[in-house]
Each structure stands twice: as C-alpha cells, then as structure tokens.
N, C-alpha and C positions, 0 to 999 in steps of 0.2 A: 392229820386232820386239819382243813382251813379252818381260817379266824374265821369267824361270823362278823365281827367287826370291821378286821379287813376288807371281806367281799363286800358289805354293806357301804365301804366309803369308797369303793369302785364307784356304785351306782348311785350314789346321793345327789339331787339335784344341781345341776350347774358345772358337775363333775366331769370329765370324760371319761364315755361310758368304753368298755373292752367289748366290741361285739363279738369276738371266739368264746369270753367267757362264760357273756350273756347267753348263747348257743348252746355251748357247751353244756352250762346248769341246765338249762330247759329239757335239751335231751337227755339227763342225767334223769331228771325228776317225772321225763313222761317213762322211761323205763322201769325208772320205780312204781309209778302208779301202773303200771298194764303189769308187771308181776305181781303186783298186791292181785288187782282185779282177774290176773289169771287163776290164781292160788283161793280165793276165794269163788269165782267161779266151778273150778275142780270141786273145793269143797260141796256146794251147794249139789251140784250133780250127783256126787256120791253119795250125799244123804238124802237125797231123794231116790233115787235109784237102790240101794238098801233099803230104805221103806218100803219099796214097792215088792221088792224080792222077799222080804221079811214078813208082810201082812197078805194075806189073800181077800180076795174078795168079801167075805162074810166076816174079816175082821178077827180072826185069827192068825196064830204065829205058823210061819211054818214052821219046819226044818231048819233054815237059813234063818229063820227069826229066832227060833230057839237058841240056837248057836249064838247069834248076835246079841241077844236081848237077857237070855238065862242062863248057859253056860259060861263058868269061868272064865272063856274069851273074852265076855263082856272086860275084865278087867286090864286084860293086853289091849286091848280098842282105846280103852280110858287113859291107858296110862303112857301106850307108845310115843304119843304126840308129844306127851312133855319131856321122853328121854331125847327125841328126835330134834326139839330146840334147845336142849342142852349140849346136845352134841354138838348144832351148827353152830351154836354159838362159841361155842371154847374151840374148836375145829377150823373155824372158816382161813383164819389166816394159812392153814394148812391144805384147802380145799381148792381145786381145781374149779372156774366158774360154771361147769356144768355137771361138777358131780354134786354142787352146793345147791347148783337149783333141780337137780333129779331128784334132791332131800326134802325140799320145800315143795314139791308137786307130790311126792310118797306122805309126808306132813298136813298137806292140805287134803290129800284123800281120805289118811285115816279121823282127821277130823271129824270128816264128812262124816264116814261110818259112826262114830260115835255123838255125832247130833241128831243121827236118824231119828233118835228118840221122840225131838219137838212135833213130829208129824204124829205122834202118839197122844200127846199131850193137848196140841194148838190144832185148832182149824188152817186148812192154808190159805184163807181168804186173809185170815189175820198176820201171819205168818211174811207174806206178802205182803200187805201194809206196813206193816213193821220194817220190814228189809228196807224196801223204799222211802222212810221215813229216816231210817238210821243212813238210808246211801246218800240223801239231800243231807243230813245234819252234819253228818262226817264232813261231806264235800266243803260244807262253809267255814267247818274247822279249822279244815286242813289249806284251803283257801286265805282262810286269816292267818296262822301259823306261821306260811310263804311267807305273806307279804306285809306281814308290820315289823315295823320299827325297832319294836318294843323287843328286848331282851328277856326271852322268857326262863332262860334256863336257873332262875332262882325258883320257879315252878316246879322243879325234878323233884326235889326232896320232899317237898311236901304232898305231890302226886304218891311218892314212893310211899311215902309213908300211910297214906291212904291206900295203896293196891293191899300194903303187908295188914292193913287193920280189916279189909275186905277178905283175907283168904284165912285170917284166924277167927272173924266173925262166922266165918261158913264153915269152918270146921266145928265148932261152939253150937252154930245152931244144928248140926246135924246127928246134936245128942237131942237137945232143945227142942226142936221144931218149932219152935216160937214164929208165927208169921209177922208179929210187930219185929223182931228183928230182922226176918226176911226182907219186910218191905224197905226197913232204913238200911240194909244192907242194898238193897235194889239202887236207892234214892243215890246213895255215897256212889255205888258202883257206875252210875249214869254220869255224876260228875265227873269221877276220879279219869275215866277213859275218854270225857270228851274233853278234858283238860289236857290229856295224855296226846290225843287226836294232834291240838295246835303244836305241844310242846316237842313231840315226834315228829311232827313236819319240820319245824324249823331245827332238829336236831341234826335232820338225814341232808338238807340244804347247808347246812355248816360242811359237813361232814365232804362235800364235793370239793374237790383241790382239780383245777386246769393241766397239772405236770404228771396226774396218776396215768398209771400202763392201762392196758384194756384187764389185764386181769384183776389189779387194785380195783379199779372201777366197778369192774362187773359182781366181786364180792361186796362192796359197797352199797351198791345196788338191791343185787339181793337180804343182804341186815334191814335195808331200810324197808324194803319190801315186807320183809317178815315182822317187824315191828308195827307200821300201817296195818297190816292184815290184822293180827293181835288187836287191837285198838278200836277195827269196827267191829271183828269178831264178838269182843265184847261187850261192846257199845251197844250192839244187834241183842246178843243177850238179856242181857238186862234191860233195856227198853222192850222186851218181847212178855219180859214177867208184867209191864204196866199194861202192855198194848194188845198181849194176847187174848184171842178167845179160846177157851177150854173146849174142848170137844164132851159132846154130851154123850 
C-alpha cells in the first residue's frame, strides 16, 4: 500500500509534479468510481425489476412475491449479501480480477432482491429524490475526501466505532421498536457513512502504488469499489427513513 504522505509530497505545490503518476491515480480512481456506479446500478435494476415481478397490478403478492417477501428465502436474500462480502473480502488476495468482480455483480444483484422491499414501503417519487440527493452528497464527500490535505485517517476509529454502536442499536431496537431510537439511530447513521464517504475515498487514493501488476490493481480497484458502494448504499438508506414518503 502507498504512503498517502508520500504521493501527497509528489504533488504539493512548487514540487515537480510525476505526470505517469498523476495519470495513473486518475485512471485508477475513474475505475473505481464506474465499478461502484456499475454495482449499484445492477443493484437498483434488480430491486425494481423484483418489485415489479413480486406485486401485480391491484397490489398483491404473487407467487414470485410470496417466495420473495414470505417464504424462508426471504432470509437466504437478507443474509447472502453479507456472507458474499465476507468472502471477497478475506478471499480477494486469492481471487482472480474477474472472478472478484462476477462476486460483486452476484453481490450487487442480490442486494437488489433484498431492497425490493422500499418500493413496498416508499413512494418512488420519494425514493428517487432521495437517491439523487444521497448521489449529490456522496459526490462532494467523496470529492472532499480526494482532494484535501487534511489527514483523515484518525477518523477510522471513531467512524468505526459508530458503524459498531449503529448495528447493536438496531439489533436492541428490534425487540424495542422504539422510533425515538430509530430516529437517533437514523441521525448517527447519516453521519457515521457520510464520514465514512470522505474517509474511504481518501483510503482507496492511498491505497494506489505506480509499481502494482494489472492484477494487484484490478483487486484494488474492486475493495475500493465495494467499500464506496457500501457507504452510499447506506448513506441512501438512511437519508430515505428522513426523506421518504410512506405509501398510503
């Protein structure tokens, strides 16, 4: 893994600048961002395209909804996703770059499957506001992230330590139902990921070295890709509990 400090005193003013490297990172970081946006794309199509095969017309489930929505699959749906990033993750140094990213396109599908739900829940007027709202905020994140100065990574632990107070909260409330904890679980969770946003961009920008092979790279690539996705993923989420509207 490069310094961050290192590349940083490549390009500091007055410096001379490495234009292979400058190159180099840029292409490195638009391939992250188009696998993030492909991976989330898939996603979005799949949960809407199951919604639509799940609900008929007059608002019942079918067959394919039942399956989806009632039967015990529901909880292979819920849970594959997260055996699927445990695997890439302890895996990748093991993984070929295209069977790492046939992971993350099976990962981003069944996501999908399993957020079909929101169109149960939310209007997709709101739905879509939301998205686009979370796509502008993310972007200036992850915008600021790149290109400040500023050393963030004394951020991580306390990010971290927020993600782990966020999924014992939600575990808690889901004997609870408390919506005063829901909501400051909403509030924590809108920060914690768009902290996350800056702090994962400028991790995946360290993370790029000039001397890696194409296959180093291309796993590289893919981590960071899968970390960005996660991050608006969430981001999306929880801004959707503030922004949604309920279907009546």
């Amino acid at each position: 893994m490069a310094d961050l400090r290192n590349y940083q005193a490549r390009v500091t003013p007055g410096a001379r600048v490495d234009t292979a490297i400058d190159e180099g990172l840029r292409a490195y970081m638009i391939r992250v961002y188009n696998l993030m946006a492909l991976g989330l794309a898939i996603t979005g199509l799949a949960a809407w395209g199951a919604f639509n095969f799940a609900v008929a017309a007059d608002g019942q489930l079918t067959a394919f909804g039942q399956l989806l929505f009632v039967s015990p699959l529901k909880w292979v749906i819920i849970f594959a996703p997260l055996a699927l990033v445990f695997f890439i993750s302890f895996r990748i140094h093991t993984l070929s770059v295209s069977a790492a990213q046939s992971i993350f396109w099976v990962y981003a599908a069944l996501v999908g499957l399993s957020l079909s739900t929101i169109f149960l829940v939310y209007t997709q007027e709101s739905i879509v506001r939301t998205f686009f709202i979370t796509a502008a905020s993310f972007g200036a994140l992850s915008l600021w992230g790149y290109t400040t100065r500023r050393d963030l990574s004394g951020m991580g632990s306390f990010l971290f330590m927020g993600l782990i107070g966020i999924v014992i909260a939600s575990i808690v409330n889901i004997f609870l139902g408390s919506s005063a904890l829901q909501f400051a679980i909403s509030v924590i969770g809108v920060l914690v990921f768009a902290g996350l946003t800056a702090y994962d961009t400028q991790q995946i920008k360290e993370m790029y070295y000039e001397g890696d092979d194409q296959l180093v790279a291309g796993r590289k690539a893919i981590m960071g890709a899968l970390r960005l996705y996660l991050d608006f993923l969430n981001l999306f989420m929880f801004l959707l509990q503030f922004l949604g509207s309920n279907r009546e």
